[in-house]
N, C-alpha and C positions, 0 to 999 in steps of 0.2 A: 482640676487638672485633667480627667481623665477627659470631660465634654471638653473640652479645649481640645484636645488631640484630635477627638474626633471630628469635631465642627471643623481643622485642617486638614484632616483627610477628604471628609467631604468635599471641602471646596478643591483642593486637590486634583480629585475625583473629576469633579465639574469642569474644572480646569482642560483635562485631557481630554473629556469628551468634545470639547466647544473644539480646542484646538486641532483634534481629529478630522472633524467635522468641515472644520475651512481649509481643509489641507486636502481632504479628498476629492473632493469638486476639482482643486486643481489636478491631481493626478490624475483622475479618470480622465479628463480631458486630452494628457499627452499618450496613453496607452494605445499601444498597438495588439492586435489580432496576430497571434502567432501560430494559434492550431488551424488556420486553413489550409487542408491537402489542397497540392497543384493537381495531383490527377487523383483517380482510384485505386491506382499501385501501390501511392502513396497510402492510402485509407488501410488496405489490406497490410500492407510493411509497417504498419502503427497496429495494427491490429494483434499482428504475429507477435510483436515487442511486448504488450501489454499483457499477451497470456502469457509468455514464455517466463517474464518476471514475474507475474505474479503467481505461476504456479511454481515457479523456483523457489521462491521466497515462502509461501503454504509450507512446502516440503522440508525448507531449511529450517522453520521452524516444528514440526513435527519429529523431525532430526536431532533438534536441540531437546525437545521435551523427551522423546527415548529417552534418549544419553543421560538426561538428568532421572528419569526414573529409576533409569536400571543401577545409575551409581546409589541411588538413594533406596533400592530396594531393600538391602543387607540380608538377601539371602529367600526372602518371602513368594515363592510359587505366584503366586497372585499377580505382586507388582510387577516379578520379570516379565509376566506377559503379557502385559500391558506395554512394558516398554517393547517391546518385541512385536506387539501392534501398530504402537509408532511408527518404528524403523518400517513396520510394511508399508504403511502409509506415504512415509518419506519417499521408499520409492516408487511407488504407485505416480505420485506427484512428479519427481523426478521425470519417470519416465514419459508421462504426459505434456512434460514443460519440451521433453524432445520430438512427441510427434507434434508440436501445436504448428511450427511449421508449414508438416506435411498436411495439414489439416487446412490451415490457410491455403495453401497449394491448392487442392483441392476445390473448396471453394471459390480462390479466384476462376478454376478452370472452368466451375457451373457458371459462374456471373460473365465470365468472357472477358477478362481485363487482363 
């Protein structure tokens, strides 16, 4: 019983690979190109997006780990300030995700675009 279940998994298995396989040839064929910037403005405003989220997102989550610390510390010197290094953390991040901007700014004005 139990070689039988597995000898239909296997094939199973085999099964989705083959049929992946002749299914992507055709897809890649109809796919288009979507990340080409029209200009440099473009590059640099993709650029700005990319840190602004991802150092929001760092922060949001150093923000969540405080918060779970410090509710989880139950009173322990130790753990609060840990959580209390997060939270500086969070905003350290925070505040970074706000100059990345001006940062970009910046940079386009050295490049010229």
């Amino acid at each position: 019983m139990r070689r039988a279940v597995t000898r239909s998994v296997a094939f199973a298995v085999l099964g989705a690979v083959l049929l992946s396989s002749l299914t992507a040839d055709a897809a890649q064929a109809s796919t288009q190109v979507l990340a080409i910037a029209s200009s440099v403005g473009q590059v640099f405003d993709n650029i700005r997006n990319w840190l602004v989220g991802i150092l929001a997102g760092l922060a949001t989550v150093f923000l969540t780990i405080g918060g779970v610390r410090y509710l989880m510390a139950g009173g322990d010197p130790g753990e609060v300030e840990k959580a209390k290094q997060s939270f500086k953390s969070a905003g350290w991040g925070y505040g970074l995700a706000a100059l990345a901007p001006l940062v970009v700014e910046i940079l386009r004005g050295i490049v010229g675009a």
